[in-house]
Structures are given as C-alpha cells and as structure tokens.
N, C-alpha and C positions, 0 to 999 in steps of 0.2 A: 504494500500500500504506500502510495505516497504524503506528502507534508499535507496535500490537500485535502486526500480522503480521511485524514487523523484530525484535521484543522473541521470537517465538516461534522463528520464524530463527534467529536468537543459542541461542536452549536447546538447538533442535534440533544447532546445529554444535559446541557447547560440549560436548555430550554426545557425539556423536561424534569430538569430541577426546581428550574420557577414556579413551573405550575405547581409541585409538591409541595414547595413551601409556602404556595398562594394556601393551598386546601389545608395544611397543617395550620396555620394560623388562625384560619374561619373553624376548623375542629374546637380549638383551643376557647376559642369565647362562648361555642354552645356547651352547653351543661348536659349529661347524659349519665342515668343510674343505674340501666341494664346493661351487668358486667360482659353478657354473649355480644352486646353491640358496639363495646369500648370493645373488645379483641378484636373483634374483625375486622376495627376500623383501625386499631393497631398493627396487626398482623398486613394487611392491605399495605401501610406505609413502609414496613418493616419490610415488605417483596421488594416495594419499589425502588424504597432505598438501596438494597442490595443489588439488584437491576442498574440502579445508575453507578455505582460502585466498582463494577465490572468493568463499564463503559471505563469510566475515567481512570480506572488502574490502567488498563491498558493505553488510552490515549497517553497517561503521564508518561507513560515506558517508551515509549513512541514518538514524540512532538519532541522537537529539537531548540525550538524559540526556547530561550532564556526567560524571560519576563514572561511568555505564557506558563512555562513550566512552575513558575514561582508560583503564580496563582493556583495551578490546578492542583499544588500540592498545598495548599492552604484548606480548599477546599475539598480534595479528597480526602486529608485527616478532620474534619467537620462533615463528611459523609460517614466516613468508619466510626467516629466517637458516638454521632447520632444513632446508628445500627445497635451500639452497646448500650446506647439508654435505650432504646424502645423495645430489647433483648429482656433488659431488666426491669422496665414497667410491666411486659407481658408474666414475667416471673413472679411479680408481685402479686397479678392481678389471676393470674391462672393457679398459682402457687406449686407449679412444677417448673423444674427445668427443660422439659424437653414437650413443647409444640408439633402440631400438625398443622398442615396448613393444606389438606388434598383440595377440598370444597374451593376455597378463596385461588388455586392454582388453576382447577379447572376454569373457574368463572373467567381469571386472565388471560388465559391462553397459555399458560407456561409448563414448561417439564419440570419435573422435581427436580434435575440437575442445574437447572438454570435456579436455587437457590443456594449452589458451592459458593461460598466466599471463596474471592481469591486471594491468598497472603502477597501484597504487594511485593514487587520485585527493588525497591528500593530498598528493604531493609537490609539487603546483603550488598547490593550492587554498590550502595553510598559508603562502606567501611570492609570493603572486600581486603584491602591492603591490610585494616589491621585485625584482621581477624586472621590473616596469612600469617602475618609475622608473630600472633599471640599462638597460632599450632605450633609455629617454628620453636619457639621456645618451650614450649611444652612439652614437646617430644625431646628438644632437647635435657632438658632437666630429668626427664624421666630416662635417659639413654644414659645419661650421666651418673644417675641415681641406681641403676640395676633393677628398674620398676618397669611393670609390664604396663600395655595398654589400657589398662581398665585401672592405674594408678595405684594397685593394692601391692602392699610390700612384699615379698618372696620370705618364703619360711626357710630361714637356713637353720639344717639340725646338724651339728656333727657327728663323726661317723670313725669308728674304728679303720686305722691302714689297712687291714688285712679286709674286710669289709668292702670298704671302697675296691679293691683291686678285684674283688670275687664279683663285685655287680657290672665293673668293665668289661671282664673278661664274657662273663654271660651276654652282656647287650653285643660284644664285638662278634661272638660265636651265634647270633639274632640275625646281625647283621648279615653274617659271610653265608650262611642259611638261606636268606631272602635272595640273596645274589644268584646263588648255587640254584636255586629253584630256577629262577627267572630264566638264567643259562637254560637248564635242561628244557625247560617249555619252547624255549626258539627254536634251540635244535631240532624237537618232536613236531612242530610245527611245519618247520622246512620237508622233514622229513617224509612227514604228510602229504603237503604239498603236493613234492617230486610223485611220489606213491602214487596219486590222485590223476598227475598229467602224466603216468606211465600207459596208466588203465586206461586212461580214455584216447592216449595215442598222441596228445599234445608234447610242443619242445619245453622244458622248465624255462620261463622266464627270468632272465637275469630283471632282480629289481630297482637296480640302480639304472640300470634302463628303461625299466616301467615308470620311473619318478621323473625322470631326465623327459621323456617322451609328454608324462601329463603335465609339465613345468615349460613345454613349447606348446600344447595346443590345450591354453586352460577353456571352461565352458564361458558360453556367452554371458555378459555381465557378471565375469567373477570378483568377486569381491569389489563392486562399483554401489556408490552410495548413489541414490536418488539424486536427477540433476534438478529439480524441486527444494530438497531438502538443504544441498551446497547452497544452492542460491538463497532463502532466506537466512541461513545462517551469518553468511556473506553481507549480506543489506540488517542483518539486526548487529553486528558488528562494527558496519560503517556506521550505523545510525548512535552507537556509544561513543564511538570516536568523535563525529561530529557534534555532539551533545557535550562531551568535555572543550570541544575546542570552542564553542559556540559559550559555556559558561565561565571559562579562562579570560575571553575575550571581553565578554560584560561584567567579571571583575573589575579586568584594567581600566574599563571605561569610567566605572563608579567612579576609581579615583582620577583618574585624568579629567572629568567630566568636572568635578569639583572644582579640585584647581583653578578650571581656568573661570569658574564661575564665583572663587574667594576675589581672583585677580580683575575680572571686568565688572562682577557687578555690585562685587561687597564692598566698597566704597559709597556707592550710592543709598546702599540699604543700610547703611550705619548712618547716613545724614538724613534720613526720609525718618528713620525711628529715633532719632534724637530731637527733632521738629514737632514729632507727633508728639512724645511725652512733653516735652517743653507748653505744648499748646495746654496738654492738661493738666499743666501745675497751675498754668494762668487759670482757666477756667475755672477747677475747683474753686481757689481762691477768691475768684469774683463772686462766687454763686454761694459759698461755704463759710467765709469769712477768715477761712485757712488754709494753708496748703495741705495737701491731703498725706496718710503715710502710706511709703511704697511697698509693696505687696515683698514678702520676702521668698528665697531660692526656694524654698520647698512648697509656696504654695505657688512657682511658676515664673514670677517676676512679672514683668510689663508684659507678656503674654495673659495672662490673667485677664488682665485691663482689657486690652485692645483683640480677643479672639472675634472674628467677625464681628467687630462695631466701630463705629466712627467716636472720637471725643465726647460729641454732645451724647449718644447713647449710654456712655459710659456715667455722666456726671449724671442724668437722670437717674441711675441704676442707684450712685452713693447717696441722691436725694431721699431716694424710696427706702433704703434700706437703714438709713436713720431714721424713719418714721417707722420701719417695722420694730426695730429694737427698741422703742417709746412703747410700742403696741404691747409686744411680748412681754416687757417686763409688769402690765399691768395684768396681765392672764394669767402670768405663775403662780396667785394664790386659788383661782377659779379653779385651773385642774389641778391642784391635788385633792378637793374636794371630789371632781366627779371621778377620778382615780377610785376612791373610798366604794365610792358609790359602783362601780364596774365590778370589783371583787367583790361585795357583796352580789351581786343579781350573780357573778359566775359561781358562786357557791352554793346558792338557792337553786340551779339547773343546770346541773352538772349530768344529768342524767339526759336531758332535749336535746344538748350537742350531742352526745353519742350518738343519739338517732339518726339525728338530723347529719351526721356524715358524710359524705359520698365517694368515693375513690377519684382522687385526681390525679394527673399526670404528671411526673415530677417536672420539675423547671430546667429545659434544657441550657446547657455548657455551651452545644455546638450550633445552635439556631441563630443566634448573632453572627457569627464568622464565617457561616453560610451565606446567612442574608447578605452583608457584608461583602463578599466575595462575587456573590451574583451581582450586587449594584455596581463595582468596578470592572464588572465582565459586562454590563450592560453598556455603562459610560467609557469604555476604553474599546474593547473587541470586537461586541456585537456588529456594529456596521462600519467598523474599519477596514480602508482599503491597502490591501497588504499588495498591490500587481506591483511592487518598485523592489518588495523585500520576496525576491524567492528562494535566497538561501535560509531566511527564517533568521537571519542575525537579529542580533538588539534592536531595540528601537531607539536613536538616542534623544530624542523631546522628550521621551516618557521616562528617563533618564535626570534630564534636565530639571524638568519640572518634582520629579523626587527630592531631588538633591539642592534645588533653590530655597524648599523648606528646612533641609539641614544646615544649608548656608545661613540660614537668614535665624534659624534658633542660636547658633554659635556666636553670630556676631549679635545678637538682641541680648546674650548672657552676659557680652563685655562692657554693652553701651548700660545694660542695667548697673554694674559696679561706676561707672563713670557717673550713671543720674543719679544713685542714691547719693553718691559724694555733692553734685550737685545742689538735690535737695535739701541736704542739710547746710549748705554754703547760703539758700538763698532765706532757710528758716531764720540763720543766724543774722545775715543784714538786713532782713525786713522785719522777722516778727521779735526779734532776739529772743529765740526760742531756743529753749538747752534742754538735751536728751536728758534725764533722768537714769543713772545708770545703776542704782540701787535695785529701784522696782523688778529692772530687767535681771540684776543679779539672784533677786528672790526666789523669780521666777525658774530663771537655772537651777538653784539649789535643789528645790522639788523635784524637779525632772529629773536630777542626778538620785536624789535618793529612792527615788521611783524605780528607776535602772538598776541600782547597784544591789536591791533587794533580788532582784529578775535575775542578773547576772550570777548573783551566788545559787541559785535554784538551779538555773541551767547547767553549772559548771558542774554538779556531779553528776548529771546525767551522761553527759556527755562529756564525759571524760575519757580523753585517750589514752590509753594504758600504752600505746607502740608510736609513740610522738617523737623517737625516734630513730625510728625505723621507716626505710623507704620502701613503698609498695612491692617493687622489687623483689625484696629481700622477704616480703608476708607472701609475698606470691611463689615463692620458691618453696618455701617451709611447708605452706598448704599444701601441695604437689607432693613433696617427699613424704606427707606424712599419708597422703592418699584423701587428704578430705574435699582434693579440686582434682578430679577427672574429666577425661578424656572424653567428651562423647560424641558415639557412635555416628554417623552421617548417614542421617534417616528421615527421606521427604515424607509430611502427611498425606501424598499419593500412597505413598507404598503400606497405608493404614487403609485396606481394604475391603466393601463391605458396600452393601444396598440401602434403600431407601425403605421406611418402612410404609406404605401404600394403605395401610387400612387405620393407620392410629385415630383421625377422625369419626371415621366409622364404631370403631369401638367404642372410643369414649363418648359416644351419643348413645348407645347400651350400657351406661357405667359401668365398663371395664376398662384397668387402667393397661393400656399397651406397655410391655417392654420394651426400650427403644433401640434403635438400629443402631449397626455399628456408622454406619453415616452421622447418625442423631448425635452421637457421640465426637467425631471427629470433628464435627462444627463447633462443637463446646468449648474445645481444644484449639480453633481457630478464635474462638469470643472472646474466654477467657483468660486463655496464656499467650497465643501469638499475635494479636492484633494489638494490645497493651505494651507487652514487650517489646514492640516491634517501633513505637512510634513514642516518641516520648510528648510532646503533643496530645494527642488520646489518650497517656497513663495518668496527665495530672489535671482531664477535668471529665474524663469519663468516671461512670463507678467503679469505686474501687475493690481491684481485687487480690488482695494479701497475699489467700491461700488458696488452694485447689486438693483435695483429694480424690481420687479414684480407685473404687474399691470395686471389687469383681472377681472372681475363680481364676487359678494360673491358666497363664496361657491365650489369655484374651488379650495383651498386649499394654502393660499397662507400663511397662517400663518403655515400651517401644515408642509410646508418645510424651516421656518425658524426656528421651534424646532427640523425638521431631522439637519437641519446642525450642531446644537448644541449635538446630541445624536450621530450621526456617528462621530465627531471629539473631543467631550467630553469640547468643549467649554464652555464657561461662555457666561448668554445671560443678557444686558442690555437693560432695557426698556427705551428710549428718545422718545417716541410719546407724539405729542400736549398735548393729554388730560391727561396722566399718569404726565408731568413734568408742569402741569397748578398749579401755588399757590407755587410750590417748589422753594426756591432760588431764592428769587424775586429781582431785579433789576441787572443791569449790572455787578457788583463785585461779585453776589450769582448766576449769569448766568456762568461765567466766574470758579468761583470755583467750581459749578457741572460739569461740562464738562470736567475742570483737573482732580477731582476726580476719572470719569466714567475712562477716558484714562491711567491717572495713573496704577489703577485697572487694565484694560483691558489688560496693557502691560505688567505689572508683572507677570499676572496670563493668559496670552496666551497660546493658542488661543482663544478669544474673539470674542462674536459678538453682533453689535449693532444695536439692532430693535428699527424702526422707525415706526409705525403704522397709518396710513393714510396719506401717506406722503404730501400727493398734500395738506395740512392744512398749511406743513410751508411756501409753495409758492401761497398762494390762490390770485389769483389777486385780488378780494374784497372778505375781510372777511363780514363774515353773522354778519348780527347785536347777534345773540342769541350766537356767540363763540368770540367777540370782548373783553369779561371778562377775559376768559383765554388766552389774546395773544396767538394763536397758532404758529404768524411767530417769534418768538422767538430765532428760529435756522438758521431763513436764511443768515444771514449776517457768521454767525459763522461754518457752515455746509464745504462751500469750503474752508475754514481756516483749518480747522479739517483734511482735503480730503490734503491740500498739505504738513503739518507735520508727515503723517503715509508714514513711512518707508518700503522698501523689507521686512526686518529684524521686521518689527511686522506684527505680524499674526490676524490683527483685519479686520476684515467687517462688513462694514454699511450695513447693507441691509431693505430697504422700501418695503411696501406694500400698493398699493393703489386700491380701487375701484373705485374712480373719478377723473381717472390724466387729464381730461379736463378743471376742476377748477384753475387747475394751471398755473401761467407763463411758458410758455414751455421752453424757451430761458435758465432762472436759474436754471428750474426745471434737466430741459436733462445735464446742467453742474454740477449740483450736483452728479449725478445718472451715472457711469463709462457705465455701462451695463443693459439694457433694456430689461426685459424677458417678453412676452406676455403669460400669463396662460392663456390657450381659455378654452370653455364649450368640455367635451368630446364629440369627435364624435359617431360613431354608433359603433364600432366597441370598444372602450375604453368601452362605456357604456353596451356593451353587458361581456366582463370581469365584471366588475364594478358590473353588477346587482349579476352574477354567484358566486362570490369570498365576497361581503359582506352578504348576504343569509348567505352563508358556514359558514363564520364565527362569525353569531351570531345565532347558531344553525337551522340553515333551513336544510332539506333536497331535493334533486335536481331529480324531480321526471319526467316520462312521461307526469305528469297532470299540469307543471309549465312551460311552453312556456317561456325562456330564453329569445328569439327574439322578442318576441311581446312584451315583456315589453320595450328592446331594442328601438323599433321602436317608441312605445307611448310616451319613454321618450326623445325624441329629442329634444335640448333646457335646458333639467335636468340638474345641476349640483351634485357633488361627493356627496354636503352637503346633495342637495335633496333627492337623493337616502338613506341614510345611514340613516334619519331622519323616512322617508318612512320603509325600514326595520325594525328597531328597532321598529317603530310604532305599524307593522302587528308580528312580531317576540313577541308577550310576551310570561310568561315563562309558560302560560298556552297553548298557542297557538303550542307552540313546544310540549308539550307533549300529543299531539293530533295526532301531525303528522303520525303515523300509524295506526288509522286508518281514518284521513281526509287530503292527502294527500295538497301541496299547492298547488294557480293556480291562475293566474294574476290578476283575478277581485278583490282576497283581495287586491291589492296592489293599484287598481284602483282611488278608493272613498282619500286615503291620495294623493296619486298623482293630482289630482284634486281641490283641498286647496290648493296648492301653485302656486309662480308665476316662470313662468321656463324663461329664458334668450334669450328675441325675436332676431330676424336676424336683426333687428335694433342696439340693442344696441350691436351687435357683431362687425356690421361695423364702429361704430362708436369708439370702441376700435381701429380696422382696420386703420381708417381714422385716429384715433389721433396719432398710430405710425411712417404712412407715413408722419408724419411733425417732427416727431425726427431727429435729425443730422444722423444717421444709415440708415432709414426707407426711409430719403428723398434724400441720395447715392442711396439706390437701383433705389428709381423711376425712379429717372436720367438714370439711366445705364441701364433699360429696356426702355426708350422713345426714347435712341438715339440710330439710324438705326445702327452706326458701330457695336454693341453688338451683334446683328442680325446676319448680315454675317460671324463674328467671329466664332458663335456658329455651323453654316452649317461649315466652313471650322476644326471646332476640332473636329468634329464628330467623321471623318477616321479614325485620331491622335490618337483620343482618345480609341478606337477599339483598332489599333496597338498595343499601349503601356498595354491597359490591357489582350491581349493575349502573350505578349512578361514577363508578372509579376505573369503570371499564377503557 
C-alpha cells in the first residue's frame, strides 16, 4: 500500500472516531437504569472502539509523516486507555471478567476474530536497541556466572576421585556403544541395499553421485520464498528506514527552526510584551487607584494576565473580582449554617440515597485527549492539501507556529523578571510604597514547617537501603542469584485456542459458560500487555497491580507470563517460594531482596514479577516436607509491595497457581487485583490445537488423519498434553515417512493413553473455588436475586433498538 492508501485509512478511521465520540457524549447526558441496556450500549462502543484501534495501529506502523505520526500516537494510546475503561465498566456492571458479545457481533456484521486486539508494534520497535543490549548482558553474566538459561544456580555436590573416574569411564564406554551401533547399522544398511539391487538386476548406485546429480538438477522452486512475500518485506523495511530518517530530520528542524525564530523574531516579541504590561500598570492604576501586584512564577507570570484578552478585558476581570471577594467574605457565616443543616437531612435519609442509586459510568482519563486530538486532526489535516509534500516530510509552518509559542513563553519568563523589577521601581517613585518583608517571611515559615513534617514521613518510606550502589551492580546480583531470568520468546499467537460461540446463548438460560482459551488470551492482552506496553495508558487507565491465573497444569499458564514479557520486552523476576527459599535469610535480607527486585524493576521498566505457585505464600497449613523453606515469606510483605507501586511504574505481579484451594482465600483474593481462570480447552480450541501443532512440528494434514476424532478422544487434554503427544509421534524419522505412510489417529492413541487428562471434577472445583472470590461471589449474588431477572426481559427490546439504531 502506498503513503496515500494509509493517508486515506487514517481519514477514513479518524472520521469514524468523530462520530463515536459524537454518540459517546449524547450517551453520557441520558440517564438509563436497565443494566441489559447500559451493556449493550457498552459493549457496542467497546467493538467499535477496538475496530478503530486496528485501523490506527496499523496506519501508525505505516505512515511515515513525522507530525502525523505524532498525532496518531497520541490518539491511538487514548483509543487503547478508552478500550481498558469501558473493559472495566462492563466488569463492574456485568460483574465477570469474561463477556460475550455473539448477538451485538451479528447485529454489526462482524467475525468474532475481528475482536483480536492487536499488541501495537511500537512497543518493541521504539526500544528494540535496548532490549538487544539488556539480552547481551544477561547472557553474559549468566555465561560468566556458570548459570543456565532459566537463571537457576547449578547444584555442585562433591564427589569421591575414585567415583568420579568410574562414572567417566561408564559415560565414555555409553558413548563408544552408540558409535559402534550407529557403525554397524550403515554397514547393514549398505549391505541391504546392494542385496536389494542384486535381486532385482539393478547396478549399486554410487551415492556420492546420486547427491552430486540431485545438487545439479534441484526441483522447480526449490527452496524459493514467495516473490509476494520478499517484496512486502522489502517495502515494510524501506518504510522503517524512511520513518527514522523522516523523524531524525524533524528533530533537526525543531531546533534549527527555533533559532532562527529567537534571532528574527524575538526581539520584536520582547518589545510588543513589555508595551502591553506597561499599558496595564497604567491602566490599573487609573481605574484602581494603585498599581496592581504581579502575578508570581508558579501561578504563570504575565501569561496569566494577558491569555486570550486585550488590557481592558483584563482590568475588568481585577474590577469584578474585588467585588467578588467583598461578596464572599459576607456569605462565610451563611454557609456554615446551611453546612449544619445538609448533615442533618443526610442523616435523617441515609436509607432514599441507596435507593435512589443508579450505576454510572466512570469518568473517563482518555475522552479529552481524544477529543482533543480529533479537533487538531480536524483544524490541521482534514482538508489539507498535501500535492507539494509526496515524500510525506515535515511540515515546516506547523513547525513554526509550535515553536513561536515556545519562543514567545521563554522570552515572556525574562521580560516578566525585568517588569517585576520595574514594578517595584515605579511603586517606589510614585506611590512610595515598600514591600513589607516580615509578613512575606511569616508566610515562608509555615510553609516550611508544613514541608518539613511531610518530609520526615516520606523519608522512611522511602528509604534507600542500596544508595550506593549502581543499578548495574543490583542488576548483576539479581541474575547471579537467579531472582531476574531469562525469558522465554513466546508470541501470544502461539497461545492457541477458539472463540467460545454460544457464551451469550447460555447465559440467557443462566448458565455460566467456561471461557475460551481466546477469552483468556484477550485478558492477557487488557490486563498485562497493553499497560505495560504504553506508559501513557498505565498512568491514567485502571489500574492494574496484580494479575493471577489459576487453572490445572498444562493449560499454559506460565507460557503467558513469558508472552507478556516478549510482546512488551519487559524484565521478568522470579519471587516464587521455592526459587527465593535459603536467599536472604531473615527479616533485614527479606527486606533488602524485595528493595532490590523493585528498585530494579523500576529503573528498568517495564517489569514483571512472577510468583510461581502462589497459593505457597498463603497456604493455610504449610506441609510438614516445605516448613524448611518458609514458603509464607511474602505474605505479610506482598500487600505492602501492592500499595507503594504507583500509575507511573509499569510493574506487574503476576501469580500462577495450580492449587489456589490451599490457600487463605480472604488474603489470598486481597493480594491478587484480578483473577483469570485458565480452563482445559474445549472441543472446538482442541480441534485448532490438534491441527496447528501437527503443522508445526512437521506433520502433514492428510484425508487418513481424522482432525475431529482426535478432537473428541481428547476431551479433558490439556495444551501441555497435546504438544507432548505430538512431538512424541512426530520424530524426525517419523516425518520422513510421511509420503508414503501417511498419519492417522491410532498413532497418537497409545501416548494419549499414558497420561492423566483433567476430570469434570476437578474443573468444578476450580469452578467452585472462584464463586467464593470477592468477583465470583458479586456475580452469584446478582444471578440469585429475582430483580436481575426481570431486568434482563425488560433490556431485551432496548437493547435490539439501540443496536439497530448503531448499525
């Protein structure tokens, strides 16, 4: 595609942004109490929003203009921060985590896949360098260190001489074994062979001529990629290249463009703004009978005064607001009387307001900086004629006119110290008027002892125990000790799995559906990789501290807390029981790992910190056999940790448990922000699941491999089961067979049978233990009481209406 078809992309989604925010705003002033008709009028935005979302990730990846790019990423993180509040309204409002949306999909016209977020490709592409050079080092320290990949230390035992030489001797007489084998199989082989072309009357082929022979006449298109494929690779390469040289360039500009705008026009603009205050020293005075005081640095200076107004606007304003402060100070004894009077009536009907309720929308972060963004895409873009710019460089007026405003703040902050000096020059020969420098001292005094209380409060909070010590040097420690690994390079593509197609349909029969490994993977794109990914979205979306995911082995739960680290190029710490058992022993070496890890974690953000069986640190009776390693270690200190991480740092805790029934629920659910249930795939996941890991680990997908029937056999299987199972039947002999013995279920039968798959028992009992979470036991509620009920028949109609009315 070229600069135009992306350039018309953009007008197309930009305009379908206006409208949404036209109708979001007319939502917002009507009042509506049937909760079936705020979701669907939720859920409806929540598509759309994710619809324009697509668009613009891709246009930003795309579009090479400077100064558009700037915009579209202002506004694409106020598309994503918006999709997280209207994620977490519908949470509130539905009181589950995982929605259905089939009904409002049909109505649109849309596939269930057209609601994939997609993880913006800027979150790796803008700090690809140092995420390069932070592997570099990491491998190195651990190559340095004698620590394997996954950062855990190596058990050295010592070993008796005589010992040691008797287990060489054995692996070397292992070895010469395997060799000797492998010899005598060639030979019998050959021997074969020859045998074979005796019988049938054939000459034995010499095979270094059979190699020679297929190495002169290889098959057509051997080993040739798609000339499709080369070429977009080719133009999304150019199009990075050009994108960096294109933002290098409006760099330079910003600052060359200033310069010469200090040097031609800042002389004029420091004699225009010294004239203008001048005028209204006079003025005040005329009208005042004094000269007025000048507004100080922190509340702006002569900007203040003069923001969009002429002189006389301004003296008008000081006339009015001395008759307001005449006004107010005679009201201050009126309200604190009807004050009295308020708390009384709210105490007398304390009970009407409950009633009287409604569920509102929370007040969005991202709807001004949208609006905002659309108004500068209307007055700048919309019908600007770009036929003069086709390489899509800068623009430089819209340069100019930036940076006249930084010119003209810089030099208004110099001319403001010259007129306050001024204004006291002309107090003193006219009014002989003298500052008073006690009162102003008083005033300091208080301020200061105001401060200095604050200041000792803060100071042991935030006390640095490694002040110094350079990150460096904490980041090397953590490594060697194992508690900052390595992780894995794991796209949430390769988290595998379907849509679950009937969820609405059930829960209009109250039954609650298990959610799909889809359902799940979005959670994972909401909650960990779209916060972490964009520091913008983590400090005024909802926040989300913690993440837990709890589910039967083998459902993958470890495998997306190395996606979140691989799609946001985070840092992953290890704090599970068993990894920090023996490290940092006692209260003062518990206390200095944990400053460490965070330290760490917040310099070098985005972070994230894995917890691995978490239900270990809240075990209501530890097992006599793990009493050596204190597992609870972290309990006390876990929700301490949970209320000093800030919007502004981009860390997550995020646990993995297979037996969150061992745990205190009470501490457990207050540690853990958000609660992901990872189920066993259903029929429909597992039939992907069987077909896509076949593929790729070289199986071929033939008429003789009944897809479904494995599907069906494996009900209850887990991701792990399957993948173990294939690679099991998949060897590399096994594959090169495949034409002419094609595959077919019964191999896969006999490994499927060896393992234990995930009974309907212990599914419900995952089940069961979420309906006692704080979450889990909102919904029960809300589906046992009758008004929920009637609600639901009466949004029906509503709900109809409004998504033919959004069509």
């Amino acid at each position: 595609m070229s600069n135009a078809m992306y350039n018309k992309m953009w007008h197309q989604t930009q305009e379908a942004l206006n409208s949404l925010l036209d109708k979001e705003s007319q939502k917002l002033v009507e009042q509506e109490k049937n909760p079936v008709y705020i979701f669907q009028m939720l859920a409806t935005f929540y598509i759309k929003y994710v619809q324009i979302f697509r668009n613009l990730e891709n246009v930003y990846d795309q579009i090479v203009h400077p100064q558009k790019r700037l915009l579209i990423r202002k506004i694409l993180d106020g598309v994503m921060g918006r999709i997280l509040e209207l994620k977490n309204d519908m949470v509130e409002l539905e009181l589950s985590e995982f929605h259905y949306f089939d009904d409002i999909l049909q109505d649109l016209k849309l596939a269930p896949q057209q609601l994939d977020i997609p993880i913006p490709k800027y979150f790796l592409k803008e700090k690809i360098e140092v995420i390069r050079e932070r592997k570099k080092i990491l491998a190195q320290i651990l190559a340095d260190s004698g620590l394997d990949a996954t950062s855990m230390k190596l058990a050295i035992k010592s070993m008796p001489f005589e010992e040691a030489i008797k287990l060489i001797q054995i692996a070397e007489r292992a070895r010469q074994g395997r060799l000797r084998a492998l010899f005598m199989k060639q030979i019998y082989l050959q021997e074969y062979r020859a045998k074979q072309a005796r019988l049938l009357g054939e000459k034995v082929a010499d095979t270094g001529a059979a190699a020679l022979r297929i190495q002169k006449n290889p098959p057509p298109l051997f080993d040739q990629v798609s000339a499709t494929i080369i070429q977009a690779e080719k133009v999304s390469l150019l199009r990075s290249a050009v994108q960096l040289r294109h933002e290098e360039g409006y760099r330079e500009a910003l600052v060359t463009i200033k310069n010469d705008l200090q040097q031609t026009e800042g002389p004029d603009i420091k004699e225009s703004l010294r004239d203008q205050i001048r005028q209204w020293f006079i003025e005040c005075r005329n009208l005042t009978g004094s000269f007025p005081e000048y507004p100080s640095v922190e509340d702006g200076g002569s900007a203040m005064i003069f923001s969009h107004k002429t002189p006389e606007q301004v003296i008008e304003d000081i006339v009015a607001s001395q008759e307001e402060e005449e006004k107010n100070k005679k009201k201050k004894k009126g309200k604190k009387a009807k004050k009295e009077e308020k708390k009384k009536v709210v105490k007398e009907k304390p009970k009407v307001k409950e009633e009287e309720e409604e569920w509102k929308m929370s007040r969005s972060a991202f709807l001004p900086s949208m609006k905002e963004g659309s108004d500068v895409y209307k007055d700048t873009w919309m019908n600007k004629d770009e036929s003069q710019n086709f390489p899509q460089d800068y623009d430089e007026e819209l340069i100019k006119k930036e940076k006249r405003k930084e010119v003209e703040a810089e030099i208004r902050a110099q001319v403001d110290e010259l007129m306050r000096q001024e204004l006291k020059n002309l107090k003193l020969a006219v009014n002989k008027e003298i500052e008073l420098p006690v009162r102003a001292g008083k005033k300091g005094k208080k301020k200061n002892k105001g401060k200095k209380g604050k200041r000792g409060k803060r100071g042991k909070k935030d006390k640095d125990l490694t002040a110094d010590r350079t990150i460096e040097s904490l980041f090397k420690e953590l490594v060697e000790e194992g508690l900052l690994i390595q992780a894995r390079k794991v796209n949430l593509s390769d988290y595998i799995g379907e849509y679950s197609y009937l969820g609405t349909t059930l829960r209009h029969v109250s039954i609650e559906p298990m959610p799909s490994l889809l359902d799940v993977r979005q959670l994972i794109t909401l909650y960990g990789i779209l916060p972490l990914g964009s520091a913008a979205v983590h400090e005024k979306a909802p926040l989300v501290k913690s993440l837990l995911l709890a589910g039967p082995s083998g459902v993958g739960k470890k495998m997306l807390v190395h996606t979140i680290c691989t799609e946001t190029g985070a840092n992953l710490f290890n704090l599970s029981a068993a990894n920090i058992a023996g490290k940092y022993p006692g209260k003062n070496g518990l206390q200095m790992m944990l400053h460490m890890v965070f330290k760490v974690a917040r310099q070098l953000q985005p972070s994230v910190v894995w917890i691995e069986d978490a239900e270990k640190t809240f075990y209501k009776k530890v097992p006599n056999n793990e009493k050596m390693n204190d597992p609870k270690r972290l309990k006390k200190q876990l929700p301490k940790i949970l209320k000093l991480l800030k919007p502004d740092d981009r860390i997550l805790i995020v646990g993995t448990t297979q037996h969150p029934f061992d745990a205190e629920l009470q501490s457990f659910c207050r540690a853990y922000q958000k609660i992901i249930l990872v189920p066993r795939p259903d029929y429909a996941s597992r039939y992907v699941l069987w077909k896509q890991i076949i593929q790729r680990n070289g199986g071929v997908l033939t008429k003789a491999l009944n897809i479904s029937c494995l599907a069906k056999v494996t009900d209850g299987f887990t991701q792990g089961n399957i993948v173990k199972v294939v690679k099991g039947v998949l060897t590399d002999r096994r594959i090169r067979q495949q034409t002419q013995k094609p595959l077919t279920p019964a191999e896969f039968i006999p490994l499927i049978a060896s393992m234990n798959p995930v009974y309907k028992e212990e599914e419900e009992c995952f089940k069961n233990w979420y309906a006692k979470t704080p979450l889990g036991r909102k919904r029960v509620l809300s589906l046992t009481v009758g008004g929920r009920e009637k609600e639901t028949e009466k949004g029906k109609k509503k709900g109809e209406k409004e998504r033919k009315k959004n069509k």
